[in-house]
C-alpha positions in Angstrom: -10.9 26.0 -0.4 -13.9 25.0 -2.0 -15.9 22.0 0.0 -16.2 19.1 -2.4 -18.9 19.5 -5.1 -20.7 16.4 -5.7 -23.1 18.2 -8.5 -19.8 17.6 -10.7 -19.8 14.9 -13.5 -16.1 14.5 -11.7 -16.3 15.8 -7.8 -13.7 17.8 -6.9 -13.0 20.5 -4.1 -10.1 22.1 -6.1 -12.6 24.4 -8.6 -12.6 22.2 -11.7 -15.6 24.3 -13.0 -13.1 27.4 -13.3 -10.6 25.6 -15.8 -13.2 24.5 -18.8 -10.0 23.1 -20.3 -8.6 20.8 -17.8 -12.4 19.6 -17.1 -12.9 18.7 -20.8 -9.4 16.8 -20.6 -10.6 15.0 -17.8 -13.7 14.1 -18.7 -12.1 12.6 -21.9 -10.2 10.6 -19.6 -13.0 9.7 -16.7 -14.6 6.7 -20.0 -11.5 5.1 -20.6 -10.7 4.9 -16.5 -14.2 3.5 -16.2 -13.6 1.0 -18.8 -10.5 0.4 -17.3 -12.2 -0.1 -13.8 -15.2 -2.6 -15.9 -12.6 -5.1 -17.7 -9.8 -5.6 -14.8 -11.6 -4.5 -11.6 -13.7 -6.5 -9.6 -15.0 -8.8 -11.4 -19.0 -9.8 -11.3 -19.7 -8.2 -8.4 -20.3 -4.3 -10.5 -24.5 -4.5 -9.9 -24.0 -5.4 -6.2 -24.8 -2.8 -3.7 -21.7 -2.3 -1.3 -21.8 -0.2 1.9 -19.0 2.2 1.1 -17.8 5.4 2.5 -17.7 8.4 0.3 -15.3 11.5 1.3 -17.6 14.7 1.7 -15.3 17.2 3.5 -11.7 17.3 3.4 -11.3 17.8 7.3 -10.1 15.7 10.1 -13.3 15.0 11.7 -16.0 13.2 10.1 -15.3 13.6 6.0 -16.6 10.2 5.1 -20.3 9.1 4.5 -21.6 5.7 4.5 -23.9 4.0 2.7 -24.8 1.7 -0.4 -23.5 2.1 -3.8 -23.2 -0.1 -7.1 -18.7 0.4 -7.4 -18.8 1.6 -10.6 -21.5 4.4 -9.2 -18.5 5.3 -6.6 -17.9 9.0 -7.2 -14.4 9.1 -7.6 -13.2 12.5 -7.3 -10.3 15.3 -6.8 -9.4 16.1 -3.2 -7.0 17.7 -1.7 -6.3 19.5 1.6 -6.6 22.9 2.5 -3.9 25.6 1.0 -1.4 26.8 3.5 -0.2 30.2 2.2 2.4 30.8 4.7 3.8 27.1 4.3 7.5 26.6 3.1 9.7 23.6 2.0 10.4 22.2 5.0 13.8 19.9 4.0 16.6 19.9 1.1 18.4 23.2 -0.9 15.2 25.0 -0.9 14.7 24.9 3.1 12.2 27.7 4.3 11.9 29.0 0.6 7.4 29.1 0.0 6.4 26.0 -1.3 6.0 25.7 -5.1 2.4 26.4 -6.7 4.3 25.2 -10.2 6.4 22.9 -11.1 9.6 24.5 -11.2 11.3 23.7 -14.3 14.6 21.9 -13.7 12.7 19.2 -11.6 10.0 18.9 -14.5 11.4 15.1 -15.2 12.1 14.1 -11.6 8.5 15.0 -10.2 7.1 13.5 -13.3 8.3 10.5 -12.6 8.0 10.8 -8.8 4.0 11.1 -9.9 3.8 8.5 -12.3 5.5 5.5 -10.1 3.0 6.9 -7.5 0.1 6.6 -9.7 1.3 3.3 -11.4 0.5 0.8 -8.0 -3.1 2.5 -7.8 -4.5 0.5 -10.6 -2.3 -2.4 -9.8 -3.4 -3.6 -6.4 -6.5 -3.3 -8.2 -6.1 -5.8 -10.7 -3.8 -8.0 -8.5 -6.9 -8.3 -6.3 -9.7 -8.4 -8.8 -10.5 -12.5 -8.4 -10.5 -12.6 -4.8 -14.2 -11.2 -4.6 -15.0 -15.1 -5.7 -13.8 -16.6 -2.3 -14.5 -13.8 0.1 -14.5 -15.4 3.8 -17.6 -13.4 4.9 -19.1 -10.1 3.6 -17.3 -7.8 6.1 -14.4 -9.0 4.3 -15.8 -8.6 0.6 -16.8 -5.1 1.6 -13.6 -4.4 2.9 -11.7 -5.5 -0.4 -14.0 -3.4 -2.4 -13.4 -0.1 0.1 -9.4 -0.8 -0.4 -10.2 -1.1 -4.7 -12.6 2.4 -4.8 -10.1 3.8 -2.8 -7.3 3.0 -4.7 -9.1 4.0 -7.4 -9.4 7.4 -6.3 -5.7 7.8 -5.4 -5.0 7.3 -9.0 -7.4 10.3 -10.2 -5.3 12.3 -7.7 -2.3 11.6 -9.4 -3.5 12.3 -12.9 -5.1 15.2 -11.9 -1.7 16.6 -11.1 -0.2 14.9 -14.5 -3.5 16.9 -16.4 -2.9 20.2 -14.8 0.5 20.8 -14.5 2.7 18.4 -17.2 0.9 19.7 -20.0 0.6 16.9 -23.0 3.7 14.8 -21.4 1.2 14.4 -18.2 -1.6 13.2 -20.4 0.2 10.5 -22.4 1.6 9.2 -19.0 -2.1 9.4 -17.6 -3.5 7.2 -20.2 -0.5 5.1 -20.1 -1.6 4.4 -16.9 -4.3 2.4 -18.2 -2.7 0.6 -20.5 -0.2 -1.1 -18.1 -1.5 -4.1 -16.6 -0.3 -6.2 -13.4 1.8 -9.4 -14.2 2.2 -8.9 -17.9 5.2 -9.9 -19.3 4.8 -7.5 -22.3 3.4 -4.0 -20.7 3.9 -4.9 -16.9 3.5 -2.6 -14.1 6.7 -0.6 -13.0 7.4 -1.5 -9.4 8.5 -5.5 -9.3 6.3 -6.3 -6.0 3.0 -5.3 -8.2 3.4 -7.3 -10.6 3.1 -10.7 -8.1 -0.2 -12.8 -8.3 -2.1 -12.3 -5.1 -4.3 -15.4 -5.1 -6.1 -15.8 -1.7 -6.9 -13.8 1.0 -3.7 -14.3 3.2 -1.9 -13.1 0.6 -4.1 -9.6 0.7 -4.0 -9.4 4.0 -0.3 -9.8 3.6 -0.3 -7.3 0.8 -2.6 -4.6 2.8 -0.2 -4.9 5.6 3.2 -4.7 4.4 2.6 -3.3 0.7 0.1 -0.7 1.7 2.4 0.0 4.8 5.1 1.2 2.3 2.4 3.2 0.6 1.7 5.1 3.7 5.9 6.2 3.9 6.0 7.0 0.5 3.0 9.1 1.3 4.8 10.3 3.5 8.0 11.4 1.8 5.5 13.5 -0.6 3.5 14.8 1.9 6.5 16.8 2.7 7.4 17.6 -0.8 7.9 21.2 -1.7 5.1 20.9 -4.6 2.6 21.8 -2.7 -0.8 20.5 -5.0 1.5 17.0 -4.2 2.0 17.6 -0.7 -2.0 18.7 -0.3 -3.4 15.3 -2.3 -0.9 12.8 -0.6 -1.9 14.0 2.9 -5.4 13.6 1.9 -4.2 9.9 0.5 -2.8 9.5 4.2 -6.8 9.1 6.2 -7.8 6.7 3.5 -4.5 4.5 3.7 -5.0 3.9 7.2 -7.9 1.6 7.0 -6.0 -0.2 3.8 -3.1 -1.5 6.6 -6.2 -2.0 9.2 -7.7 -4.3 7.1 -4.5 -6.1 6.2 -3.1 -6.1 10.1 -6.1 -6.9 11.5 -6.8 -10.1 8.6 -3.3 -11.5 9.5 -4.2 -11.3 12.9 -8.0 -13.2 12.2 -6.7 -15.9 10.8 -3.8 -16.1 14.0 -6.5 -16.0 16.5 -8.7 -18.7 14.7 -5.7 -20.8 14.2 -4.7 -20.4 18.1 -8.6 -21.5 18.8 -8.5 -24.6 16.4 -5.1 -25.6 18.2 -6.6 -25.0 21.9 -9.7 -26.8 21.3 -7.9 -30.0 19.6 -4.6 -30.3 21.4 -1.7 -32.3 19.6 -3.9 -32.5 16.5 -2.9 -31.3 12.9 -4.7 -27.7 12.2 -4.6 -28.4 8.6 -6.5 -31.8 9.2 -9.3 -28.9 11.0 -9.5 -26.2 8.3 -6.6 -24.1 9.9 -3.8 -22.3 8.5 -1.0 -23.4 10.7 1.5 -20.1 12.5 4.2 -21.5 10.8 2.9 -21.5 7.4 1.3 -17.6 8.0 5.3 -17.0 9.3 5.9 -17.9 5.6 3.8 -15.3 4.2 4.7 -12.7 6.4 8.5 -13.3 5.6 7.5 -13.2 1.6 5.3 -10.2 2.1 7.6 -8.3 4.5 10.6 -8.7 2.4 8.9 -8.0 -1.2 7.5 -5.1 -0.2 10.8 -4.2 1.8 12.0 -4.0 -2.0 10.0 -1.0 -2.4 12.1 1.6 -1.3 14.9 0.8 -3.8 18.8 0.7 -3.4 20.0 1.6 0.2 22.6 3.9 -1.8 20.7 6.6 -4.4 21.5 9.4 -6.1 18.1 9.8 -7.1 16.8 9.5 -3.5 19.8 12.9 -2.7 18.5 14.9 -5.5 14.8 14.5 -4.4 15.7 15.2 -1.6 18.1 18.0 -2.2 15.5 19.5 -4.6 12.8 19.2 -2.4 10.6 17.1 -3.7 10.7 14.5 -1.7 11.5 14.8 2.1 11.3 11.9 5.1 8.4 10.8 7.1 7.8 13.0 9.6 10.5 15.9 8.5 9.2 18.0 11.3 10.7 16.0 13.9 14.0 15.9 12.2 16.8 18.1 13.9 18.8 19.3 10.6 16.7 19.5 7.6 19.9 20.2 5.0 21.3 16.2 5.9 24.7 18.2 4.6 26.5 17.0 7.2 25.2 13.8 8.6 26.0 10.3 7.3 24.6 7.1 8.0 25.9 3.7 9.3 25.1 0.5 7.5 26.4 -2.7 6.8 27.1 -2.8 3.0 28.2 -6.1 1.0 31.5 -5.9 -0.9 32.7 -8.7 -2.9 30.7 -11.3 -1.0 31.2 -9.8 2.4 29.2 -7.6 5.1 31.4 -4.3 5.8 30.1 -1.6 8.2 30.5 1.6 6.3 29.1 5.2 6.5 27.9 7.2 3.5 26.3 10.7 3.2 23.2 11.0 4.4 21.3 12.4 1.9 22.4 8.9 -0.5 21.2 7.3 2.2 17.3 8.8 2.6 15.8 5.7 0.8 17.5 3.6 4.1 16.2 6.1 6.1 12.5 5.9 5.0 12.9 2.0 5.6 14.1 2.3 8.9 10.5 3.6 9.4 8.7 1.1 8.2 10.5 -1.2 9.7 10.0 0.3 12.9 6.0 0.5 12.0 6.2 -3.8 11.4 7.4 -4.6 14.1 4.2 -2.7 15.9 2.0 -5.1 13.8 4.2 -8.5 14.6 3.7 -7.1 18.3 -0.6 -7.0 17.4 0.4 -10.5 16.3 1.9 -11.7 19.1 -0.4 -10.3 22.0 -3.0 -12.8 20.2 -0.8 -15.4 20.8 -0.4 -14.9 24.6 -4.0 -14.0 25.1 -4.5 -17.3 23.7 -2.2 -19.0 25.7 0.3 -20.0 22.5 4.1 -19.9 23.1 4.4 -19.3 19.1 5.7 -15.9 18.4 5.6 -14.0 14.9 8.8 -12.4 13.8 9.5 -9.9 11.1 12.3 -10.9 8.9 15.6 -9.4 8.3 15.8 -6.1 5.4 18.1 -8.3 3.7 16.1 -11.6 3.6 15.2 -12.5 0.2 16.0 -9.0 -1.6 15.7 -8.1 -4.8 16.9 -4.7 -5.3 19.7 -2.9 -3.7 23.1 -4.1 -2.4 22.0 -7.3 -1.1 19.7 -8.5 -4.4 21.5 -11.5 -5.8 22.6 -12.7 -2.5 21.4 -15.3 0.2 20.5 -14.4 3.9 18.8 -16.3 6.1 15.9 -14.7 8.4 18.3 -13.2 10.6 20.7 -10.9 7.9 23.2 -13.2 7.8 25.0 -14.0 4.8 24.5 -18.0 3.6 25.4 -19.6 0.1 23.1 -21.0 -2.3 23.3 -24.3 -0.8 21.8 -23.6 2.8 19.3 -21.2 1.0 18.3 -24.1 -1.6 18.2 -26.4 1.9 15.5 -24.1 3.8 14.0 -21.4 1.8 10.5 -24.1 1.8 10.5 -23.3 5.9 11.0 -19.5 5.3 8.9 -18.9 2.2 5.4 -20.5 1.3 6.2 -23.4 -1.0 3.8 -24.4 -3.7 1.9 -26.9 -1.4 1.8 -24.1 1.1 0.0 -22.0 -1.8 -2.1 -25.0 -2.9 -3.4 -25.4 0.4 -4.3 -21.9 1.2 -6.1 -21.6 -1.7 -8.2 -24.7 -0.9 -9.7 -22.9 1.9 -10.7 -20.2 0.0 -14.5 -21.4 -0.4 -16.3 -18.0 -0.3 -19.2 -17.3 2.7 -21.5 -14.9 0.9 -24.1 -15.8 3.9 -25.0 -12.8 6.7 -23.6 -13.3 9.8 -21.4 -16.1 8.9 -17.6 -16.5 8.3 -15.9 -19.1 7.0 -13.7 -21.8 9.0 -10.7 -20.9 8.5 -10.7 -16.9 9.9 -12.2 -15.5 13.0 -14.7 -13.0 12.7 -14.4 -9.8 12.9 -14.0 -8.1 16.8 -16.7 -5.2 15.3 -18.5 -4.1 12.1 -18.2 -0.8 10.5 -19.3 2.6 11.3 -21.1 1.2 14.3 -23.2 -1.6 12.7 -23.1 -5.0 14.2 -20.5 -8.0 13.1 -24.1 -9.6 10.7 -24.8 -6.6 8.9 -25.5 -7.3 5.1 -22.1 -5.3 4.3 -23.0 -6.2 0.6 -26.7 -6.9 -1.1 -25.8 -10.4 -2.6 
């Protein structure tokens, strides 16, 4: 494969040069991204220089660059992993059948839409997270947003590079339709409910990179595995940047624990909100509303769409290779169901079941991150401990959307819900009060009160580097 050409008006490492066609088409579309990107990305921040890291190889070891670059500079680009000749669809009807180089036409529709709800939360979490440049708590943290947004950025030329090259004029409407959605509107709104939700402060994005980005990586995943292989290829590629979205977002959560914990050591039996703290159980409150919107994501525990991606292979489970049967013909899987207002064990086919299955993952995956969590707590001497809420708290897809549970999974009626749901959600004075901390620290070196900083800087620079020329 070619190494990535930056000599390109759009880089690439997949030989863009060699298709005149598909380079004019995207070159048509790289103006309306960037205009895009200029009225609902970050806002007043596009002549700042940002230390940034650029891909420039495609390996494991050492592909990123860093250094200083104006965002709308950021050279975007098309990369995807090496070809595998020999590889095969590894899961589904198709099992040990070479991996597709075309779409194949009876799944046209599905992987088209498979692509498109992919490439639809790239530009979301963008604009969701456009104002919060105004009241970043240091510059390690307003570099780190801006990293996540580029990033982002270039997941969703991925995805329309695959809508330009292999959907023909369907996968160029859908690529500038992508543009035209926005976050939160009521008229043109983006298609997955949990991107649509204002994100307003900075616990809220740390929430968001932790739990939201977290279901990004498992439905990276999924398509990693998928028998398409210019999919499978771009998505594994998507996976090394991904990784330091949910580091951002696990490690702010746990910042703002650890400066709490410090606050509440140093000024026993005072109020933490009279000191500039976010109190543990108000950051319990986000966590439950993060965890359980983003919990959302994988859709209804029973799908007939999740069997015939699977059975079509284009859409497998996170880490298929470790998987004993790769057909799921056979197997079922256990879970309690709600019938007519009541919880019911029951056991359905397992390939209905792979959206559960992909959860159970990233379930799993929290509770490694409400561990982090709680290890700051007992290095700080704290008896609080974080807990990740039940997959049927506060749902609002799937068998349980519509009904109550309580943090635990258990069923409750409106009336208990009404009676506590302002101890297990934030509440508008929780909101109000987390945004009055959000006084941005633009100063080197400094962070502001309410955070700790940062254990390390980036790339091996110190904690005060000027992460971004204010």
């Amino acid at each position: 494969m070619p190494s990535i050409d930056y000599s390109q008006k759009i880089p690439n490492n997949v030989d863009l040069a060699s298709d005149k066609r598909l380079q004019r088409a995207l070159e048509a579309w790289q103006p309306n991204y960037l205009e895009w990107w200029n009225s609902v990305g970050p806002t007043d921040f596009n002549t700042k220089d940002v230390y940034l890291r650029t891909a420039v190889d495609v390996g494991s070891d050492g592909w990123a660059h860093f250094g200083y670059v104006k965002m709308p500079d950021y050279r975007w680009g098309i990369f995807l992993e090496p070809r595998d000749g020999a590889r095969t669809i590894g899961f589904g009807d198709h099992f040990g059948e070479p991996a597709w180089q075309q779409v194949p036409g009876e799944y046209r529709n599905w992987l088209r839409r498979i692509i498109v709800t992919q490439a639809d939360t790239e530009p979301a979490s963008v604009e969701q997270q456009r104002l919060l440049g105004h009241t970043a708590p240091s510059l390690y943290d307003l570099r780190n947003l801006f990293q996540v947004n580029v990033e982002e950025g270039r997941h969703l030329w991925a995805m329309v590079y695959l809508l330009h090259t292999y959907f023909g004029k369907d996968g160029r409407d859908e690529a500038d339709e992508l543009l035209q959605r926005r976050s939160g509107n009521p008229d043109h709104p983006r298609i997955l409910g949990t991107f649509n939700e204002p994100c307003e402060d900075w616990l809220s994005f740390f929430c968001f990179t932790m739990f939201t980005d977290r279901d990004g990586k498992f439905q990276l995943l999924a398509l990693a595995e998928s028998g398409f292989d210019p999919l499978s290829r771009t998505t594994r590629f998507m996976l090394t940047e991904e990784a330091h979205h949910m580091f951002v977002g696990q490690t702010g959560v746990g910042r703002v624990i650890e400066r709490t914990c410090q606050l509440m050591k140093e000024n026993p039996g005072k109020d933490v909100k009279a000191l500039g703290g976010v109190p543990l159980e108000m950051i319990q409150r986000y966590v439950n509303f993060g965890a359980s919107s983003s919990t959302d994501l994988y859709g209804a525990e029973i799908s007939s769409n999740s069997a015939n991606f699977f059975r079509s292979g284009l859409k497998g489970r996170a880490y298929e290779d470790k998987q004993a049967d790769h057909l799921a013909l056979e197997g079922t899987y256990r879970f309690e169901n709600l019938v007519e207002g009541r919880l019911s064990m029951e056991e359905v086919p397992l390939r209905n079941a792979m959206n559960e299955v992909l959860r159970d993952e990233y379930v799993k995956d929290n509770e490694r991150g409400i561990e982090y969590w709680n290890r700051i707590c007992e290095r700080a001497g704290n008896d609080f401990r974080f807990a990740l809420p039940h997959r049927r708290f506060n749902r609002r897809i799937g068998v349980y959307a519509g009904a109550r549970f309580d943090l635990e999974g258990k069923l409750i009626d409106e009336a208990a819900w009404v009676a506590h749901v302002d101890r297990w959600l934030p509440s508008a004075s929780d909101r109000a009060y987390v945004k009055s901390l959000m006084v941005p620290c633009y100063e080197k070196g400094k962070t502001a009160g309410w955070i700790a900083p940062p254990a390390k800087g980036i790339q091996g620079m110190p904690v005060d580097y000027e992460y971004v020329r204010m």
